[in-house]
C-alpha positions as CSV (number, residue, x, y, z in Angstrom):
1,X,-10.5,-41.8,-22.8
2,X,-8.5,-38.9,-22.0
3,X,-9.0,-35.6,-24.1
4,X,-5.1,-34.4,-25.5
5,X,-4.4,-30.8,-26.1
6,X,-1.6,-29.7,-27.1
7,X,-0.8,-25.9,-25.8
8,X,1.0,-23.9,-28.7
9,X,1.7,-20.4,-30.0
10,X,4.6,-17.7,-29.6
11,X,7.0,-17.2,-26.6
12,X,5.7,-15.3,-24.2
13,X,1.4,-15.1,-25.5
14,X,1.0,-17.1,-22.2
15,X,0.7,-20.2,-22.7
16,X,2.8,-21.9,-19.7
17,X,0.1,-19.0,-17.5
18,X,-2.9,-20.7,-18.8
19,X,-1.4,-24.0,-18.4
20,X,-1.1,-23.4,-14.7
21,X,-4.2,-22.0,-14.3
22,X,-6.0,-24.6,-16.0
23,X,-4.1,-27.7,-14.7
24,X,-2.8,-26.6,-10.9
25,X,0.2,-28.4,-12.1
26,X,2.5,-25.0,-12.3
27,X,5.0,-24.7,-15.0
28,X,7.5,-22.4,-15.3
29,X,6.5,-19.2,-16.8
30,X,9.0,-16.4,-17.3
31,X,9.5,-13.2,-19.7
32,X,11.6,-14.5,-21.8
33,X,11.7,-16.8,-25.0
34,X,11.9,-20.7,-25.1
35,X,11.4,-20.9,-20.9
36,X,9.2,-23.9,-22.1
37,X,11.7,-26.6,-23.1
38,X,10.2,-30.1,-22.7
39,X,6.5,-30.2,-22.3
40,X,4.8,-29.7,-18.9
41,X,1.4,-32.1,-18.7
42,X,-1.2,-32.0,-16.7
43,X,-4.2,-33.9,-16.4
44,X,-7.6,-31.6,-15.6
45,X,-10.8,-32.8,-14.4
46,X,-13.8,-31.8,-17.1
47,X,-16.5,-29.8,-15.2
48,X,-19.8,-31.1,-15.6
49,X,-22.4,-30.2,-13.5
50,X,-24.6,-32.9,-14.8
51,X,-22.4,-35.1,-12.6
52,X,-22.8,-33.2,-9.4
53,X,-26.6,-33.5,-9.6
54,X,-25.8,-36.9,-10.0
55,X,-23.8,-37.3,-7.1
56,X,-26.0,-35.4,-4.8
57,X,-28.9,-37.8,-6.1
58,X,-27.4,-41.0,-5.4
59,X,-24.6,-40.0,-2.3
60,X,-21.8,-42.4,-4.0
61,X,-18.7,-42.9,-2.0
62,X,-16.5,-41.9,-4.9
63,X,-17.2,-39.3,-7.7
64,X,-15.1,-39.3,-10.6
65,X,-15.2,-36.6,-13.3
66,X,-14.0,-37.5,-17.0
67,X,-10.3,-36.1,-17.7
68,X,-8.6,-33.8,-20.0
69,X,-4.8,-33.8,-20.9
70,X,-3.1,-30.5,-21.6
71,X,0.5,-30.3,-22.6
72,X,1.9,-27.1,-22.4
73,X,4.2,-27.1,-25.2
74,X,7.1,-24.3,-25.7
75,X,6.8,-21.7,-28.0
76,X,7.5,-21.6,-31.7
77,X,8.8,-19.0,-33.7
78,X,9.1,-18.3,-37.4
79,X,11.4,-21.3,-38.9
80,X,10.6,-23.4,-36.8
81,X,10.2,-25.7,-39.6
82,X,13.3,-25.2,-40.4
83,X,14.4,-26.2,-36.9
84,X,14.7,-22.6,-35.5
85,X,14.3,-22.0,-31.5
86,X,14.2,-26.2,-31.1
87,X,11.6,-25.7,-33.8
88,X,12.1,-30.0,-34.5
89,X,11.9,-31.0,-31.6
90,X,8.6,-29.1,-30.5
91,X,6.7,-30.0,-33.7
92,X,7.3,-33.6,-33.0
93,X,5.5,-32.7,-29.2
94,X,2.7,-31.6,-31.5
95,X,2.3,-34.7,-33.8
96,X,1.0,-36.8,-30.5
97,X,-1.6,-34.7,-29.8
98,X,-5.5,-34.6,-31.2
99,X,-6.2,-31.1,-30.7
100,X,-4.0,-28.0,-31.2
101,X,-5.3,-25.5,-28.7
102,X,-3.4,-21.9,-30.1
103,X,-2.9,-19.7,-27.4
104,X,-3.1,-15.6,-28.7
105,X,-2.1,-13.0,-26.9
106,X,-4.6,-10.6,-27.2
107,X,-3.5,-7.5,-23.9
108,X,-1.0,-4.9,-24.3
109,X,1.4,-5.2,-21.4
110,X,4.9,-3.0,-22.3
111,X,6.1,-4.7,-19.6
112,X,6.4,-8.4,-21.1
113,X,8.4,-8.9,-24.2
114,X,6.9,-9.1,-27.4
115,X,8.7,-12.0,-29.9
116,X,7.6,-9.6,-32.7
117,X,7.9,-6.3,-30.6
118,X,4.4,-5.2,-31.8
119,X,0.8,-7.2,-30.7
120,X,-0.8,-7.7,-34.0
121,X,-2.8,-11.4,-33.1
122,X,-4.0,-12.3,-36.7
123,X,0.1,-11.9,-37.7
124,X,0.6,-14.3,-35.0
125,X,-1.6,-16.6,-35.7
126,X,-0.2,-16.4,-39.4
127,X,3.3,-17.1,-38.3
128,X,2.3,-20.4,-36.6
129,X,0.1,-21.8,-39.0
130,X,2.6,-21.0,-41.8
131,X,5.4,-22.9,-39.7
132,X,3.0,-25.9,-39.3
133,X,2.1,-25.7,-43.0
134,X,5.6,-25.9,-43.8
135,X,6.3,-28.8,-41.8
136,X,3.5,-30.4,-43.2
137,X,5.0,-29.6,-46.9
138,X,8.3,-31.7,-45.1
139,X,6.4,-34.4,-44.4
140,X,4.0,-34.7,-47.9
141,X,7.6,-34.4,-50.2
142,X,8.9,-37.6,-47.9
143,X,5.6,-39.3,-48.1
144,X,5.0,-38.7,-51.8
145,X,8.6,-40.3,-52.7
146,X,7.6,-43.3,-50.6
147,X,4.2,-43.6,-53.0
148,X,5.8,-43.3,-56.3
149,X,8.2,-46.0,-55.1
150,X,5.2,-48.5,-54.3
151,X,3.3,-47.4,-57.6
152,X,6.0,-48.6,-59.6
153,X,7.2,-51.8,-57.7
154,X,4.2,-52.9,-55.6
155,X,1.5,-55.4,-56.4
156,X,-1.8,-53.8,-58.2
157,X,-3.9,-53.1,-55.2
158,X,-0.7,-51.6,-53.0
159,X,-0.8,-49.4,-56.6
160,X,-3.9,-48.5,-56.2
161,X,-3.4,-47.5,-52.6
162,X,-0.4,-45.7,-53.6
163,X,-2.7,-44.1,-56.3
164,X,-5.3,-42.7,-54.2
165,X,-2.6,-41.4,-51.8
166,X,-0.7,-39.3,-54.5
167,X,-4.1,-37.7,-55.2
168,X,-4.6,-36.9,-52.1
169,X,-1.3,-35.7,-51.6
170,X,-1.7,-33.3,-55.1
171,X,-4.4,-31.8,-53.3
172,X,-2.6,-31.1,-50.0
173,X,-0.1,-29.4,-51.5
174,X,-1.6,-26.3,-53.2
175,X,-3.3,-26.0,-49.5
176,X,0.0,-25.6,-47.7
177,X,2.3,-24.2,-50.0
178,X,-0.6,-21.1,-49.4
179,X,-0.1,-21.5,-45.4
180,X,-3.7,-23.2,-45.3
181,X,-4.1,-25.8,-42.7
182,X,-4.7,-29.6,-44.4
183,X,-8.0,-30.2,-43.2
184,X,-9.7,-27.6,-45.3
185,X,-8.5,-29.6,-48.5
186,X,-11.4,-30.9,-50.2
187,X,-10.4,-34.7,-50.4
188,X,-12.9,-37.7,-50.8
189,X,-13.3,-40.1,-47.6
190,X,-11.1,-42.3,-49.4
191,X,-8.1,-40.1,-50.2
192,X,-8.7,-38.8,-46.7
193,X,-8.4,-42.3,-45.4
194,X,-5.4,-42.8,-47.4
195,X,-3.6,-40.0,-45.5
196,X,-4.2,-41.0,-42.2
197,X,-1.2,-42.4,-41.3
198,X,0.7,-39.5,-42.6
199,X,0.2,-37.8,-39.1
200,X,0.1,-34.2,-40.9
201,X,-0.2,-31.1,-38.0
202,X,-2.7,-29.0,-39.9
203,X,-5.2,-31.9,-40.2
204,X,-5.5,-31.7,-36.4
205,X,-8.8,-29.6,-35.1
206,X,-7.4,-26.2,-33.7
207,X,-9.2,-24.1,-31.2
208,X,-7.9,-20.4,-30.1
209,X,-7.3,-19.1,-27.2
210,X,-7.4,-15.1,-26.6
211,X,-5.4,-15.0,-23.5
212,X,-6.9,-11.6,-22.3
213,X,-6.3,-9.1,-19.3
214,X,-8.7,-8.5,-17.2
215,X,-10.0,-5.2,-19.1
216,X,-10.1,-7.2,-21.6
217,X,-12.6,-10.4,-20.8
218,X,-14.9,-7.3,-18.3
219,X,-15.3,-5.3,-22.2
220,X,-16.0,-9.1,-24.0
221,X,-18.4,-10.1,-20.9
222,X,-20.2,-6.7,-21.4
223,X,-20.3,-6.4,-25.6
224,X,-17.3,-4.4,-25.7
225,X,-16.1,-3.5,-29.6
226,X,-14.0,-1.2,-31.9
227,X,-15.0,1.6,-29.3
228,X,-13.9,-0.1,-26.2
229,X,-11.3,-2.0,-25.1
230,X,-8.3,-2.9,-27.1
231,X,-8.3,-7.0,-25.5
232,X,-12.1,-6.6,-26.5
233,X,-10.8,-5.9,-30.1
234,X,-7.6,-8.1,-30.7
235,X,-10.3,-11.1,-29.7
236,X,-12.8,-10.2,-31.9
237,X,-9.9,-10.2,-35.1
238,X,-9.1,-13.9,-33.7
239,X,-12.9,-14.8,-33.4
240,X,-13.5,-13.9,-37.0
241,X,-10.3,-15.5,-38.4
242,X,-10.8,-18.5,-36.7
243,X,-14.4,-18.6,-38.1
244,X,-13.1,-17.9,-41.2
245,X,-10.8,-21.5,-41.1
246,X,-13.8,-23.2,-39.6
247,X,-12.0,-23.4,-36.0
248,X,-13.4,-22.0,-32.8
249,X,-11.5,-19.7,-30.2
250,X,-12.6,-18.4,-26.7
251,X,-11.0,-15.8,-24.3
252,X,-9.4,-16.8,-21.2
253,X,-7.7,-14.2,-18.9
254,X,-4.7,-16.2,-17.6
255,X,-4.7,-14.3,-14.8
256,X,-7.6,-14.5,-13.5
257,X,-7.9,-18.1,-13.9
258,X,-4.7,-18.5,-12.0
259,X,-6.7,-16.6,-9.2
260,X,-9.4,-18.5,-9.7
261,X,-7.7,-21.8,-9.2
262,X,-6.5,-20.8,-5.8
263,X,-9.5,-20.4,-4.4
264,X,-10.1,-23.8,-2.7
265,X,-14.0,-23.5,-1.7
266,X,-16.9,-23.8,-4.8
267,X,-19.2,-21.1,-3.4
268,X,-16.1,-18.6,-3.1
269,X,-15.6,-19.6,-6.7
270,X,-19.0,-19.4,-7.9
271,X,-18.8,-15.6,-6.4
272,X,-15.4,-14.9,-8.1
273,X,-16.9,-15.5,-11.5
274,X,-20.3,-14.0,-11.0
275,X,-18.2,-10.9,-9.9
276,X,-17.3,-10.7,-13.1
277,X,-20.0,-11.4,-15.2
278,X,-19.0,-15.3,-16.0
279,X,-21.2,-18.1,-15.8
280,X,-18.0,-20.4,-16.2
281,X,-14.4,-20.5,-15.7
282,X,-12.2,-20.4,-19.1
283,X,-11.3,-23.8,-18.3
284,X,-15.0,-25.5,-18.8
285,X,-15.5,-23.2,-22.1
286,X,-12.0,-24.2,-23.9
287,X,-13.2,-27.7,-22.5
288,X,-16.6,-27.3,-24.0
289,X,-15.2,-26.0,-27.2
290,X,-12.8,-28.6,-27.6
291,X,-15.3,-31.5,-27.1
292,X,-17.6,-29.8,-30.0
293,X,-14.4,-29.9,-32.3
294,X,-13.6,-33.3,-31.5
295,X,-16.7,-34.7,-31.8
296,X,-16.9,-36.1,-28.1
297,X,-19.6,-37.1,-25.8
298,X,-20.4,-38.4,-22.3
299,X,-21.6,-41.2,-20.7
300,X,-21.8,-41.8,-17.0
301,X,-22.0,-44.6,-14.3
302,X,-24.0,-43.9,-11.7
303,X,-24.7,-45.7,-8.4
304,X,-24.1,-46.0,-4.7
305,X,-20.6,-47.1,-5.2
306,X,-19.5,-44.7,-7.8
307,X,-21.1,-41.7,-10.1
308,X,-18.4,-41.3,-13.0
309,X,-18.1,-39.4,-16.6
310,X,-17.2,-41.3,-19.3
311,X,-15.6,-39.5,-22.7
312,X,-16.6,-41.4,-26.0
313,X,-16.9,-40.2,-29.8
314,X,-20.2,-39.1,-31.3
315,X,-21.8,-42.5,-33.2
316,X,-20.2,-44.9,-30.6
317,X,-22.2,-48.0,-29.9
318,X,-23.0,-49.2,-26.7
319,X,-20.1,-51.9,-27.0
320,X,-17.4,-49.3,-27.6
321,X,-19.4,-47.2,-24.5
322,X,-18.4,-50.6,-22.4
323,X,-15.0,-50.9,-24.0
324,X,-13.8,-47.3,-22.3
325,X,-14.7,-49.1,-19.0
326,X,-12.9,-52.4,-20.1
327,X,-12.0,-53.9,-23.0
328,X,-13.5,-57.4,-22.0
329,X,-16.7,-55.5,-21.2
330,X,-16.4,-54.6,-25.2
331,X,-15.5,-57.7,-26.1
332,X,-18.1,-60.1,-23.8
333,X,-20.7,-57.3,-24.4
334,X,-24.5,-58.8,-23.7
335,X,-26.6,-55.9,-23.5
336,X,-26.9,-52.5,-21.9
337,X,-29.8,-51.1,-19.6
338,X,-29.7,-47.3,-20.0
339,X,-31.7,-44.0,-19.0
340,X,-31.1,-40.3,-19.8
341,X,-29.8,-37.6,-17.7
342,X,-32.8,-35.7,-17.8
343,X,-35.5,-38.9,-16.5
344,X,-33.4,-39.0,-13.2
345,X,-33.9,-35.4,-13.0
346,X,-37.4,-35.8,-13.4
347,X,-38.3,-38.6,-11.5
348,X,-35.5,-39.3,-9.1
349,X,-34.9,-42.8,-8.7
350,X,-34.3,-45.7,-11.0
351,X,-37.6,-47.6,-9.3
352,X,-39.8,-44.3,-10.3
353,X,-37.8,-44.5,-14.1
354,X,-38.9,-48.4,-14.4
355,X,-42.1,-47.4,-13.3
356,X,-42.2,-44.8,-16.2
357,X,-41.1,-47.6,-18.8
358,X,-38.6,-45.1,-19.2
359,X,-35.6,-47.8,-18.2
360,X,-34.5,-49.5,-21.5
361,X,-32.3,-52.5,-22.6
362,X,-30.3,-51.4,-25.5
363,X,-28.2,-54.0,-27.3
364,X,-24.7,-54.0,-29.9
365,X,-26.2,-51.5,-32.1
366,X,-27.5,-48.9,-30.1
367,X,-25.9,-45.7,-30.7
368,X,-24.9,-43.9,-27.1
369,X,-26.4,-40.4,-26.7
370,X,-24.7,-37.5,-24.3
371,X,-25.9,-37.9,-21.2
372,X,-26.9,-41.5,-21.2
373,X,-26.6,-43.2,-17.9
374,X,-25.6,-46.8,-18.5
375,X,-24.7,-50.2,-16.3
376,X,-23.7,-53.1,-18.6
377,X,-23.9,-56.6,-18.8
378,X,-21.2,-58.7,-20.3
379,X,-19.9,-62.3,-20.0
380,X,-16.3,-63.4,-20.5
């Protein structure tokens, strides 16, 4: 299961920076408007250090991290709803995505091109929310027409259906018509079932980025405020906001990440982040972020073959655990046997964790915790 981000936000906030940095896969990045036209992709390895400790516990021949896919997807501008700046066409990149990651540029720089001609984040961050409201508004008018159509020709439970889906769709509207993203509509789980196949933007999770200079994440690293920094302050405007919507947002200096990622060796790396003052790269906390908004987990494989991570949804059972493997493990499912991260830690081998009673067999109902460590039996 791959994790899909979808890069957004004005021309020139640096997005196709960060997308370079965080993927290795470098996409054009220019001062100028629109140099993103069709989105770049690139598929990032999720750091997890749980993984390493596995790998230097069991010496597998092959260790295989879980992935993340980030599309870098060109900037929008106001009426882009309307179809300005290839407005159309990059909304639809947007629809096929499950998380909006909102890049903001949060650094003064006179030397790179404004959109606006002024940095004033929260205004950004307003003029793309209101252009993804709006296209939302597009899409509830031509999905509303289609549900008063059924309502009055259809049978009584595709009425009902239809029913439940115009309520929903009454309170959507108020929501975006005020530039409000959909998902903080208060809708019952069974008009919010009703809408799911509407695809509608602003019911997609959204994290923000402050893309920071390097002034900027030293003053954030060290407490910087009103009194310091001006990168320091823009972020903390973006932090609030974003609480404020229920999202997250973390700062990233897209320059130093590029740096970063072109440093091959991991001690060299470790040292470039302890320098200054980070425990992790901005990749593994917008990765971290964006598994807490999307509800995800991890599972691994472990063994002398292979140690691998495994991304699956908070709740899953152990069946849908074996499912992201294979789809005939899912389906000829028998039972799984499983340990936790932490009982390798603490007793080193999977003879000393039987000994411990601490090696289980789970079966179809067990629910898979992060960190579990599983090897399943099927038949098919």
């Amino acid at each position: 299961m791959a994790l899909n981000c979808g890069i957004v936000g004005l021309p020139n906030v640096g997005k196709s920076t960060i997308f370079s940095a965080l993927s290795s896969a470098p996409a054009e990045a220019a001062n100028y408007p629109f140099c993103t036209i069709d989105p770049n992709v690139g598929i990032v390895n999720v750091p997890d250090s749980r993984l390493a400790k596995l790998s230097a516990i069991f010496k597998p021949r092959k260790t295989i991290p879980a992935a993340v896919e980030f599309v870098d997807i060109a900037g929008l501008v106001k009426g882009a709803s309307r179809g300005a700046g290839r407005g159309n066409q990059f909304l639809s990149h947007i629809r096929e995505v499950g998380l909006i990651v909102h890049v903001v540029r949060c650094f003064d720089d006179g030397d790179i091109i404004h959109v606006n001609n002024t940095v004033d984040p929260l205004s950004d961050m307003e003029t793309i929310n209101i252009e993804l409201a709006l296209a939302d508004l597009d899409t509830l008018a031509k999905r509303r027409e289609r549900a008063e159509r059924s309502r009055k020709v259809q049978g009584k439970q595709e009425q009902k259906s239809a029913g439940t889906l115009i309520s929903a769709l009454d309170k959507l509207g108020p929501v975006l018509e005020q530039g409000r993203p959909a998902r903080s509509a208060d809708l019952s789980a069974e008009e919010a079932a009703s809408i799911r196949d509407c695809h509608f933007i602003t019911m997609k999770p959204q994290l923000y980025v402050c893309n920071v200079d390097e002034a900027g994440m030293r003053a954030i690293v060290s407490g910087g405020d009103a009194d310091g920094d001006a990168g320091a302050v823009y972020a903390a405007k973006v932090r609030r906001q974003a609480a404020a919507e229920g999202s997250d947002a973390v700062a990233i200096c897209g320059k130093f990440e590029a740096e970063l990622g072109a440093i091959p060796g991991g001690e060299e790396k470790l040292a470039f982040l302890e320098e200054l003052g980070l425990k992790e790269s901005g990749l593994g906390s917008l990765v971290h972020a964006a598994y807490r908004l999307l509800g995800l987990r991890t599972f691994f494989t472990a063994g002398e073959d292979e140690c691998r991570a495994w991304t699956i949804h908070a709740g899953d059972t152990a069946p849908k655990a074996a499912g992201v493997i294979h789809t005939d493990f899912e389906k000829g499912f028998i039972k799984a046997e499983v340990y936790s991260y932490e009982d390798i830690l603490r007793y080193g081998t999977e003879a000393k964790i039987r000994e411990a009673g601490r090696y289980r067999i789970e079966g179809k109902e067990y629910l898979v915790q992060d960190g579990d460590i599983m090897f399943f039996k099927f038949n098919i």
